[in-house]
MARNU-930781 format. One record per residue (C-alpha): x, y, z; residue in three letters. Coordinates in nm, 3 decimals. Example, Ala and Ser with C-alpha at 12.3 -4.5 7.8 and 13.67 -1.06 7.14 Angstrom:
<recs>
+---------+---------+---------+---------+
:       x :       y :       z : residuo :
+---------+---------+---------+---------+
:   1.230 :  -0.450 :   0.780 :     ALA :
:   1.367 :  -0.106 :   0.714 :     SER :
+---------+---------+---------+---------+
</recs>
This chain:
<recs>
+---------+---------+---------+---------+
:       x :       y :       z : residuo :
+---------+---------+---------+---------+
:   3.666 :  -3.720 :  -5.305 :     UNK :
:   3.658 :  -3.712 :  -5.706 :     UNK :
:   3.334 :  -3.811 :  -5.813 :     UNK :
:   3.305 :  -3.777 :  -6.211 :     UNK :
:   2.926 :  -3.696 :  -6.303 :     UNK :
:   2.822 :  -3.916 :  -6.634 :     UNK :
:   2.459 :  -3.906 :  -6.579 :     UNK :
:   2.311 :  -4.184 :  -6.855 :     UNK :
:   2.072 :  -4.036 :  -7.145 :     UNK :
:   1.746 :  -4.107 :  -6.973 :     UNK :
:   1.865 :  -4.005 :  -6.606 :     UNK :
:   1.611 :  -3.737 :  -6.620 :     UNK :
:   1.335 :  -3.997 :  -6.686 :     UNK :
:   1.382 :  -4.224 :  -6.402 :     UNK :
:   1.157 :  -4.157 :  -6.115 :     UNK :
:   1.230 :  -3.919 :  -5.846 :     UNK :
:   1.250 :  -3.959 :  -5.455 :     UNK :
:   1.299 :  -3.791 :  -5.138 :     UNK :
:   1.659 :  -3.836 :  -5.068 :     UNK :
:   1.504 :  -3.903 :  -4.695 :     UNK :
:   1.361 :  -4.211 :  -4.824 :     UNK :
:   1.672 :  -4.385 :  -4.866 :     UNK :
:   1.812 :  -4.657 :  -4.631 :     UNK :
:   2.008 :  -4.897 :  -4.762 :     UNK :
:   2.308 :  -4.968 :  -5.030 :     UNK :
:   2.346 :  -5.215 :  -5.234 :     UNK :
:   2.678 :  -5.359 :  -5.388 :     UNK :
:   2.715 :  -5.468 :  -5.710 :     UNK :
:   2.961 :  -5.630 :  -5.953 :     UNK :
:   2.909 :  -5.506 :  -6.325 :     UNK :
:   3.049 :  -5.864 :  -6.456 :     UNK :
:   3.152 :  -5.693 :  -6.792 :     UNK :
:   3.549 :  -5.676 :  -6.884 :     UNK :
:   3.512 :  -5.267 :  -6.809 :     UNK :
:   3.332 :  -4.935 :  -6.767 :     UNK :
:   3.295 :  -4.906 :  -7.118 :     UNK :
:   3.086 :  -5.200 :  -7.193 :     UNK :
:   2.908 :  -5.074 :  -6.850 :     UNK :
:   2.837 :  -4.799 :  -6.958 :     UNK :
:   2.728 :  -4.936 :  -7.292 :     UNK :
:   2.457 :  -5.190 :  -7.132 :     UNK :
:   2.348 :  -4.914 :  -6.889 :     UNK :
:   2.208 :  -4.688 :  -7.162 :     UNK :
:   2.023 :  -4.995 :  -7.338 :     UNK :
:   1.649 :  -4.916 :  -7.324 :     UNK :
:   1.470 :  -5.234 :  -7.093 :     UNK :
:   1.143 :  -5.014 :  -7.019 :     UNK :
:   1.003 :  -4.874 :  -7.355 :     UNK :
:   0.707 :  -4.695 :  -7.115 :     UNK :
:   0.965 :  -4.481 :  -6.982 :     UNK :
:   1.244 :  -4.508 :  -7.189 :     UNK :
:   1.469 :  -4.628 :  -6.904 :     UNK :
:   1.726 :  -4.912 :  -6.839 :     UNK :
:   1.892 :  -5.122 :  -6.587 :     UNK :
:   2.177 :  -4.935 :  -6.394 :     UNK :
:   2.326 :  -4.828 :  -6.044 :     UNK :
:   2.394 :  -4.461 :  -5.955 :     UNK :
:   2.727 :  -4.474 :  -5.880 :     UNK :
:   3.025 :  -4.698 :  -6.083 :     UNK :
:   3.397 :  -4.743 :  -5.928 :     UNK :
:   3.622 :  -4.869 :  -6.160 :     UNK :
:   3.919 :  -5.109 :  -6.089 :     UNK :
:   4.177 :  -4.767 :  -6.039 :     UNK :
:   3.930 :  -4.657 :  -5.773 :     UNK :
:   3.784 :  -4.399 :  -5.994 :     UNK :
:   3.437 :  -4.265 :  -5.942 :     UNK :
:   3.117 :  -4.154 :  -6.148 :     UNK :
:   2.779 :  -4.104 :  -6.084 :     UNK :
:   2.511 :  -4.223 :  -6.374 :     UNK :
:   2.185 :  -4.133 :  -6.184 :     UNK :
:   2.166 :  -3.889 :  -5.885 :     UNK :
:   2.087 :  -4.027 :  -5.578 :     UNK :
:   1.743 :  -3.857 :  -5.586 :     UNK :
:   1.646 :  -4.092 :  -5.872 :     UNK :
:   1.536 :  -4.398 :  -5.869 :     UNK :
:   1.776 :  -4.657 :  -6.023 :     UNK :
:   1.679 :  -5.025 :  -6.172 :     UNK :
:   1.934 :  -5.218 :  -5.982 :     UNK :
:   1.810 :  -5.481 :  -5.722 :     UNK :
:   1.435 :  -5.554 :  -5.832 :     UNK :
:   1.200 :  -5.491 :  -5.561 :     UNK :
:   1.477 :  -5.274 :  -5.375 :     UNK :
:   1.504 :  -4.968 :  -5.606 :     UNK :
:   1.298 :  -4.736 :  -5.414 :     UNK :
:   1.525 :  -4.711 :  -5.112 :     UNK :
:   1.828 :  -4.771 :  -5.217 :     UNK :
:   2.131 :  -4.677 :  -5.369 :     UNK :
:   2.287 :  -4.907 :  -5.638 :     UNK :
:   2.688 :  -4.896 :  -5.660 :     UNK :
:   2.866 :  -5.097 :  -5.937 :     UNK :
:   3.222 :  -5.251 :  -5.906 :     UNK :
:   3.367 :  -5.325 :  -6.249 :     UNK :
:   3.471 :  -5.658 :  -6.239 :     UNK :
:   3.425 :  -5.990 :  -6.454 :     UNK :
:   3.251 :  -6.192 :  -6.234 :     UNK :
:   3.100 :  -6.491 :  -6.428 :     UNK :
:   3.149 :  -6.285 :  -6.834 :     UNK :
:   3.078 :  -6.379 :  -7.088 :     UNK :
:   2.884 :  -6.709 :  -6.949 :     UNK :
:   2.685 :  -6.575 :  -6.676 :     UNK :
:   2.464 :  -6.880 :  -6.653 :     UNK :
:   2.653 :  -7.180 :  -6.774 :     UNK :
:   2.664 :  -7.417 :  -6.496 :     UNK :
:   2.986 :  -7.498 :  -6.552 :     UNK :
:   3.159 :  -7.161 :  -6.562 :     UNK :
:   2.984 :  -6.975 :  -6.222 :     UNK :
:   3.320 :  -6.938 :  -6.071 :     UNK :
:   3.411 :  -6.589 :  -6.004 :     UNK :
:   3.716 :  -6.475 :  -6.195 :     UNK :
:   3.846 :  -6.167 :  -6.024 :     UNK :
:   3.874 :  -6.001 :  -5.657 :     UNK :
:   3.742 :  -5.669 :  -5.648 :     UNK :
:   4.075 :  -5.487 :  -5.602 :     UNK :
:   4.230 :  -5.290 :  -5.322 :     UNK :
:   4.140 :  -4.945 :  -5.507 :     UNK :
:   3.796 :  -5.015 :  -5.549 :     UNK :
:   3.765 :  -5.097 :  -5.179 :     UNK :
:   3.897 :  -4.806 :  -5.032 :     UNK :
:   3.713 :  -4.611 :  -5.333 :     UNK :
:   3.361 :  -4.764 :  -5.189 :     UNK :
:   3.467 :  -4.705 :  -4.837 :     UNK :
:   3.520 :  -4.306 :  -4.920 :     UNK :
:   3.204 :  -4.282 :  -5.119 :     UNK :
:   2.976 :  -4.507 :  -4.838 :     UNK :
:   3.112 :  -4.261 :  -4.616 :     UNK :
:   3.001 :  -3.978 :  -4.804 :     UNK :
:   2.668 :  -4.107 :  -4.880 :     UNK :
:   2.646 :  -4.191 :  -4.465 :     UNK :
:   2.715 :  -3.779 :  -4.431 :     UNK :
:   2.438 :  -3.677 :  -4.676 :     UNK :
:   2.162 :  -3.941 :  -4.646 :     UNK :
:   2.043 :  -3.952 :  -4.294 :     UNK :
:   1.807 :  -4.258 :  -4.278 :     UNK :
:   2.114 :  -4.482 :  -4.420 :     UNK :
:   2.094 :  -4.765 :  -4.196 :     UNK :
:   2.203 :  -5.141 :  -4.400 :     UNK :
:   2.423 :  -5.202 :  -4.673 :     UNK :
:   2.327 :  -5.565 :  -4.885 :     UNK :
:   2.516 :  -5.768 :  -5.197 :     UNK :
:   2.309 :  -5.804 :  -5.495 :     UNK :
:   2.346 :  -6.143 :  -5.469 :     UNK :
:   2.155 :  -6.136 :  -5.091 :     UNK :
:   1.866 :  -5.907 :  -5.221 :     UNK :
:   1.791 :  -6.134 :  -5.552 :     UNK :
:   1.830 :  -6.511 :  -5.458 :     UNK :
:   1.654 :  -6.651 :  -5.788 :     UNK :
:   1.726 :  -6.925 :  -5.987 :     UNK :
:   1.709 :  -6.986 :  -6.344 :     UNK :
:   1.766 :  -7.280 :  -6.591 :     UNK :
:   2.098 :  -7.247 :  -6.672 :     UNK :
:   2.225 :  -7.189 :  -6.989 :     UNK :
:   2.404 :  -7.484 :  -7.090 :     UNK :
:   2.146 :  -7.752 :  -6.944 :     UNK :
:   1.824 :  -7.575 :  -6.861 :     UNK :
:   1.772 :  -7.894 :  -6.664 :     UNK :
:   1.948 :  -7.734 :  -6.439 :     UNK :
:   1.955 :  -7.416 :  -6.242 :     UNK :
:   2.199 :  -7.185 :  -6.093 :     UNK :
:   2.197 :  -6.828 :  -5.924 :     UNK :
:   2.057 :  -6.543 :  -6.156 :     UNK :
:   2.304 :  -6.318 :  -5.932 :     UNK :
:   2.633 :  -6.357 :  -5.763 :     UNK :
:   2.763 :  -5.999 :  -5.744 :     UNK :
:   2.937 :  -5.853 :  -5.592 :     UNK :
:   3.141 :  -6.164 :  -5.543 :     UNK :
:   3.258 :  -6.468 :  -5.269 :     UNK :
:   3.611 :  -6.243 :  -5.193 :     UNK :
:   3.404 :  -5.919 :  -5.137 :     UNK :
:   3.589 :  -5.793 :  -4.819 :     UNK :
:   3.248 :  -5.755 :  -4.591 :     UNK :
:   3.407 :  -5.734 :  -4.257 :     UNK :
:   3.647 :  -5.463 :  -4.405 :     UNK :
:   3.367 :  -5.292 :  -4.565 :     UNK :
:   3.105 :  -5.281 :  -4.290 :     UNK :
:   3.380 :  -5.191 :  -4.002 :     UNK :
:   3.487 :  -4.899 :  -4.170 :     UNK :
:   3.135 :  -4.753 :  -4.208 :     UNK :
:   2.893 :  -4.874 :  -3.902 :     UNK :
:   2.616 :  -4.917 :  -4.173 :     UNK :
:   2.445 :  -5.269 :  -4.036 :     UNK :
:   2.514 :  -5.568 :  -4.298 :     UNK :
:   2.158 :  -5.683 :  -4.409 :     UNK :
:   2.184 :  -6.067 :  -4.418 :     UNK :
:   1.875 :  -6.189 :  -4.677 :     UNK :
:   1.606 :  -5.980 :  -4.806 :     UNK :
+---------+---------+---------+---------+
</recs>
């Protein structure tokens, strides 16, 4: 498997772990039109004290291409409270762009596609090889159930994360890799 190495700016900054230490996956959606503007928000700045941002370590793009932004014995911002033992892996995919939390636009816009599936599959499988406590694999979306005002009536609320989509192909996913589906956090 082709895995391109892109590690962001601050890579070097972000904490380091025990590879040992890490038992679970999470799956992710970028919502962003494409790796570039990925890419782009993953090397904004979001923690001055370290000079680190928000990102996963690996990104697939919609062609089933690979690259790693953070090596897996970093630790990644990418599911708050979850970062320590995971692995974050993006999908590029629009999910709910540009209006993330309008409550009248949460609809998702695009299934993650075919390539990106068997892309993830290859990689989990990978990842199963070299990480030996690897155990669950979670959505964002199950991991970070919040609720904020949305954006177009802060009356209301609606899910601060969806990713990495209703149409992800669990079943699919999960059978081809024996990693147990975590359920809620």
């Amino acid at each position: 498997m082709k895995i391109e190495r892109r590690l962001l700016s601050y890579a070097g900054r972000l904490e380091r772990r025990e590879t040992e230490t890490i038992c679970g996956v999470v799956v992710h959606a970028t919502e962003l039109p494409d790796l570039d503007m990925a890419r782009e928000y993953g090397e904004r700045i979001h923690y001055p004290a370290s000079a680190t941002g928000n990102s996963g370590h690996y990104y697939i793009d919609r062609d089933g291409s690979i690259e790693l932004w953070v090596e897996p014995d970093h630790i990644a911002h990418h599911t708050a409270g979850h970062n320590a033992e995971t692995i974050g892996i993006e999908l590029v995919n629009l999910g709910r762009y540009p209006n993330w939390l309008d409550s009248r636009h949460q609809a998702w816009q695009e299934q993650i596609t075919p390539a990106q599936v068997e892309a993830l599959i290859e990689l989990l499988r990978v990842l199963k090889s070299e990480l030996p406590a690897l155990q669950w694999i979670a959505g964002h979306d199950q991991l970070d159930t919040r609720e904020v005002a949305a954006s177009d009536d802060p009356k209301l609320t609606v899910r601060r994360k969806l990713d990495p989509g209703p149409d992800f192909p669990w079943r699919q996913v999960v059978a081809a890799i024996g990693l147990r589906r975590l359920e809620s956090a």
